[in-house]
ZAVOVO-576483 format. One line per 8 residues: number of its first residue (from 1); their letters; for each residue x, y, z of C-alpha. Coordinates in steps of 0.2 Angstrom, whole numbers. Layout:
<atoms>
NUM	a	X/Y/Z ~ ...
</atoms>
This chain:
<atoms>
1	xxxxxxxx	704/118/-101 ~ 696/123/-85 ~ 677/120/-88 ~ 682/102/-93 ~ 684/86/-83 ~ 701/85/-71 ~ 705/71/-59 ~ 717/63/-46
9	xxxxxxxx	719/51/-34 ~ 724/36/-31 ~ 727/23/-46 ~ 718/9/-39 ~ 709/-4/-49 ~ 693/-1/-45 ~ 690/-24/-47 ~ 700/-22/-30
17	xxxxxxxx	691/-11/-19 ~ 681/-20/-5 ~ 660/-18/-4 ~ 666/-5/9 ~ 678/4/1 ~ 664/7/-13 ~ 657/19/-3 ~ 659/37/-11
25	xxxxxxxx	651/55/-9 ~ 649/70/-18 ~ 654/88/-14 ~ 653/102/-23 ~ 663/119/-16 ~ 659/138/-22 ~ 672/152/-17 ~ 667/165/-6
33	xxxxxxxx	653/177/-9 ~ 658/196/-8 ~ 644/209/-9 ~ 633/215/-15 ~ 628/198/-23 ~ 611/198/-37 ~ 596/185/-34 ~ 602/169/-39
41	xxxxxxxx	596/157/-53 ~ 606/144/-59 ~ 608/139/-77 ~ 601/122/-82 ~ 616/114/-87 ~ 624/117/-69 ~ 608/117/-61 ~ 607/98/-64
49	xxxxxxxx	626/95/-57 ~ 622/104/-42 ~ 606/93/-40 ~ 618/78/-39 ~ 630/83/-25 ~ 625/77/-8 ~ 633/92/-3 ~ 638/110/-4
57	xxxxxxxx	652/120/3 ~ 656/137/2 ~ 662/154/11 ~ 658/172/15 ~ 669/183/13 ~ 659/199/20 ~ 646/202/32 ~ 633/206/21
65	xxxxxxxx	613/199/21 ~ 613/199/3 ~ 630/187/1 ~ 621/176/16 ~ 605/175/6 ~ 615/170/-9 ~ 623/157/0 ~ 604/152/6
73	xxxxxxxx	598/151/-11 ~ 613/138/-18 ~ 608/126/-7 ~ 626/130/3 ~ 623/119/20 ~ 642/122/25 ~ 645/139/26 ~ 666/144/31
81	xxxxxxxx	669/160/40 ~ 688/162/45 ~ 691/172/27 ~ 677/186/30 ~ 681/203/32 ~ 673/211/46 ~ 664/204/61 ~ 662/185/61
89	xxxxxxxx	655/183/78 ~ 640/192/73 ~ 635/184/57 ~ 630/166/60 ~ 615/168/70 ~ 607/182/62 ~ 611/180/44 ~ 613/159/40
97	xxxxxxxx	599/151/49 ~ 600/134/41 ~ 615/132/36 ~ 633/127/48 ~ 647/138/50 ~ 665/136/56 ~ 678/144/56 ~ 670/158/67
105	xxxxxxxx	666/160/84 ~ 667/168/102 ~ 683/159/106 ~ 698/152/100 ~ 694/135/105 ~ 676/136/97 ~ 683/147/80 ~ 697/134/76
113	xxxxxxxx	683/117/80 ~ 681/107/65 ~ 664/102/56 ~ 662/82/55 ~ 650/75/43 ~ 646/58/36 ~ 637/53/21 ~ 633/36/13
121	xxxxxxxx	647/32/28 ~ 661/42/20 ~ 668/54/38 ~ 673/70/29 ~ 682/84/41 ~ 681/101/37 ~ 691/116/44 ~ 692/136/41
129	xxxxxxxx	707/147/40 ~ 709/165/34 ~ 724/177/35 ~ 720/187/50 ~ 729/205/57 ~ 743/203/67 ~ 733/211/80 ~ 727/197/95
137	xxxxxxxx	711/183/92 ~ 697/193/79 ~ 685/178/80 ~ 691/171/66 ~ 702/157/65 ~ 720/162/59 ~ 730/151/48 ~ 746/153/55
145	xxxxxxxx	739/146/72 ~ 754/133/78 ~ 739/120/80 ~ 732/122/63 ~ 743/107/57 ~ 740/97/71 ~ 720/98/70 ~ 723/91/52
153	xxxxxxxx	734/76/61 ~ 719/75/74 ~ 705/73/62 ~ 713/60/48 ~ 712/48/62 ~ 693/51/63 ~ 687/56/45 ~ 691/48/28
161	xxxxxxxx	694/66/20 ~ 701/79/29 ~ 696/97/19 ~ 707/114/21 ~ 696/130/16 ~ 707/143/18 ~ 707/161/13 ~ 726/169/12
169	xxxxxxxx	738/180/-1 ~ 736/196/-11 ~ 717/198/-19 ~ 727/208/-34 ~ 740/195/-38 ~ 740/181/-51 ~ 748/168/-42 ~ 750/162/-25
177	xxxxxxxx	765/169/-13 ~ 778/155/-15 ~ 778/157/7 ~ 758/154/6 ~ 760/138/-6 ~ 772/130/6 ~ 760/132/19 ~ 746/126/8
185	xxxxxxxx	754/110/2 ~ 760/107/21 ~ 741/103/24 ~ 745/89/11 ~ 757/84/19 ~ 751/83/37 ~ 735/72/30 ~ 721/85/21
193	xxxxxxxx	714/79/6 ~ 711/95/-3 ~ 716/112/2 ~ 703/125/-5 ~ 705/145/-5 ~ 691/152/-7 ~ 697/170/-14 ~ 701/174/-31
201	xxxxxxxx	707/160/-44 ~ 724/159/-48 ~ 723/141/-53 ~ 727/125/-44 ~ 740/108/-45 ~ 739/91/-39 ~ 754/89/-25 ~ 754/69/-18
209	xxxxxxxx	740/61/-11 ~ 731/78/-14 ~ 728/93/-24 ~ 727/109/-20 ~ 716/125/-28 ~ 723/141/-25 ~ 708/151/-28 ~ 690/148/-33
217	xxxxxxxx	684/166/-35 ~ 666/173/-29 ~ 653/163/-37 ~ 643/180/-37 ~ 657/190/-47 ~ 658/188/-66 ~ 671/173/-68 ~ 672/158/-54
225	xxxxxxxx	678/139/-54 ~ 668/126/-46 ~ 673/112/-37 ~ 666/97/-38 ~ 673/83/-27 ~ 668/62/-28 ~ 676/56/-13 ~ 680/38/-6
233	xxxxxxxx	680/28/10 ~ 700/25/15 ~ 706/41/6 ~ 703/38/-13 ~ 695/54/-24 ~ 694/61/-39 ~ 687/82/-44 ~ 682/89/-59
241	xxxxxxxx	682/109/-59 ~ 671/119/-68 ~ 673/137/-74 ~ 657/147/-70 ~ 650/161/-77 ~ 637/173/-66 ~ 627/185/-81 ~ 614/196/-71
249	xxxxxxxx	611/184/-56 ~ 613/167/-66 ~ 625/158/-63 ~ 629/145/-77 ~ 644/135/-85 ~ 656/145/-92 ~ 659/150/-109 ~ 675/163/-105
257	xxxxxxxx	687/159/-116 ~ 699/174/-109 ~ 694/165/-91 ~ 698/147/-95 ~ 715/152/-104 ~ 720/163/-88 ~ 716/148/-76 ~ 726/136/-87
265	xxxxxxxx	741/149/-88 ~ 743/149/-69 ~ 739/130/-71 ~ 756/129/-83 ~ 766/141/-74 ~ 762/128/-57 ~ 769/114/-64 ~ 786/122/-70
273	xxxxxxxx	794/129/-52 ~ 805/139/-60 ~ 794/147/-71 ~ 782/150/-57 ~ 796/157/-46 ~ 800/170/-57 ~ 782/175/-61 ~ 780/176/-43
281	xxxxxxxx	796/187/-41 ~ 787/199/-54 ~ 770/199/-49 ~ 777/207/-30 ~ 788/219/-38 ~ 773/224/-49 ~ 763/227/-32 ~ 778/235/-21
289	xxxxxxxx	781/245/-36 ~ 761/250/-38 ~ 761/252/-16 ~ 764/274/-13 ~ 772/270/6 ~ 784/261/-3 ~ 787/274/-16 ~ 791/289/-5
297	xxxxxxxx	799/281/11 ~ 804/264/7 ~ 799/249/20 ~ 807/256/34 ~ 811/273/30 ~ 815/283/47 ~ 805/301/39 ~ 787/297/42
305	xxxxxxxx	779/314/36 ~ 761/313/45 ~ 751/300/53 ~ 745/294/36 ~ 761/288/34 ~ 764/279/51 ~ 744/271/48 ~ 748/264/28
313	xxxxxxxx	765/258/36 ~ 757/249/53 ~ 744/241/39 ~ 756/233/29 ~ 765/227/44 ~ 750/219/52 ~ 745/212/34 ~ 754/194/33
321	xxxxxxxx	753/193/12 ~ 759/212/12 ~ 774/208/23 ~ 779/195/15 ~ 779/202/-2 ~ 787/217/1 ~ 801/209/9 ~ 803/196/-6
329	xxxxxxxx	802/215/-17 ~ 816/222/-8 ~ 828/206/-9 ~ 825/206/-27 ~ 828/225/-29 ~ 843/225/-20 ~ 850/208/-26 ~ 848/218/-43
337	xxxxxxxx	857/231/-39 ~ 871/223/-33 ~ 872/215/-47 ~ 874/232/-59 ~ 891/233/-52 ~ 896/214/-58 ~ 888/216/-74 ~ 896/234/-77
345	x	915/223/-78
</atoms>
């Protein structure tokens, strides 16, 4: 079940590992806080875990006082900004005083710069990606970015942990896009430790020398995992996620039954490709069918009947997650119809 212990790693005997190696930290990571977000209190039972981390992680994902006072109020010292919606640039000095952000900033160079901590000597690497318009540099740094990969390479030969927060995909699907999940294993495979989205959960798999979480969901909504990482010199880790539960501003461990079995559903569908394929295939035929452009012109209908039109159709171009899922809908649609013509024989 989600709220219960889950680890990976290496299986190394710990009589082996060196004084040295012995070394470990602790991390716990939140999803990113939407608005508006309720004066925090934890419950005691998480309270006390939190106490124990040497420390916490999260993401804003709009610019709002009341999600950067949340933040404040968790104790959140590492604050990623590439998923927010709306001005980045603006937020850091104004609205987290105290705390370090990245993934954000006046310039490429300084949006895409990595945050480099060490505790009780274990060199962790942080880096921020979001799914950003197709529209030229927002301040944010944008996951598809050709050196994205390559500042992973760059910082496994300085950190003992290189982690991914990313924020990417369709906030009303299930499951992540197949296309998204390559991308996020990739991270894996080019070095990362753990690759984290911060949006909303749709379950997570170990893949590797990693694992990767394809959604935590906002700590300030209703139902949200928490992440909470014990990491070791030379690469070695192990996680435990917990299912959260916020009830009027208190945030506590979960007792969702309907959350946990969701969470372990994706979990299942995860680990069998096929299975997850086709739940992927249905979940973007659900959202093309739900989408109205769609529905009246088809993707690239040539009668556009107002401006309305031409503006739903330039937003879903722009949108990567969009794109991508309305051309996986339209393969299946018309691979279905040609085969009517088989079947009818």
């Amino acid at each position: 079940m989600a709220r219960e212990l889950a680890t990976t790693g290496a299986n190394t005997p710990e009589s082996i590992f060196t004084a040295e190696q012995e070394r470990t930290t602790t991390v716990m990571i939140f999803g990113g806080v939407e608005t508006p977000a309720e004066k925090l209190q934890f419950g005691e039972g998480l309270r006390l875990q939190i106490e124990a981390q040497q420390l916490s992680v999260g993401a804003l994902h709009k610019n709002n006082a009341s999600g950067a006072e949340w933040l404040a109020q968790a104790g959140v010292s590492l604050v990623a900004l590439a998923g927010m919606r709306g001005d980045a640039a603006e937020i850091a000095p104004t609205l987290l005083t105290g705390a370090q952000t990245f993934g954000a900033g006046a310039t490429e160079a300084l949006a895409n710069r990595p945050c480099i901590c060490c505790l009780n000597g274990v060199r962790l690497g942080f880096l921020s990606y979001g799914e950003q318009s197709a529209v030229g540099f927002n301040g944010k740094a944008d996951i598809l970015n050709l050196m994205a990969f390559d500042q992973v390479r760059m910082l496994i030969s300085q950190c003992d942990h290189v982690i991914v927060l990313v924020r990417a995909g369709l906030d009303e699907g299930e499951l992540p896009l197949p296309e998204w999940r390559a991308r996020y294993r990739r991270f894996i495979d080019v070095g990362a430790s753990i690759v984290v989205d911060t949006g909303p959960a749709k379950g997570w798999e170990t893949y590797k020398n990693g694992s990767v979480f394809y959604g935590l969901g906002s700590p300030a909504g209703a139902d949200a995992l928490g992440l909470f990482l014990t990491l070791r010199r030379n690469g070695h880790l192990s996680y435990e996620v917990r299912a959260l539960q916020n009830t009027a501003g208190t945030l506590d461990l979960s007792q969702n039954d309907a959350f946990r079995g969701k969470i372990d559903a994706q979990n299942t569908l995860l680990s069998d490709n096929a299975a997850y394929e086709s739940a992927a295939d249905a979940m973007c035929l659900r959202i093309y069918g739900e989408s109205e452009l769609p529905q009246k012109h088809g993707l690239f209908g040539t009668r556009l009947s107002s401006a309305n039109d031409e503006e739903r159709l330039y937003s879903l171009l722009k949108n990567e997650s969009r794109r991508l899922m309305t051309i996986r809908a339209i393969r299946l649609k018309q691979a279905a119809e040609q085969a009517k013509p088989e079947n009818a024989k």
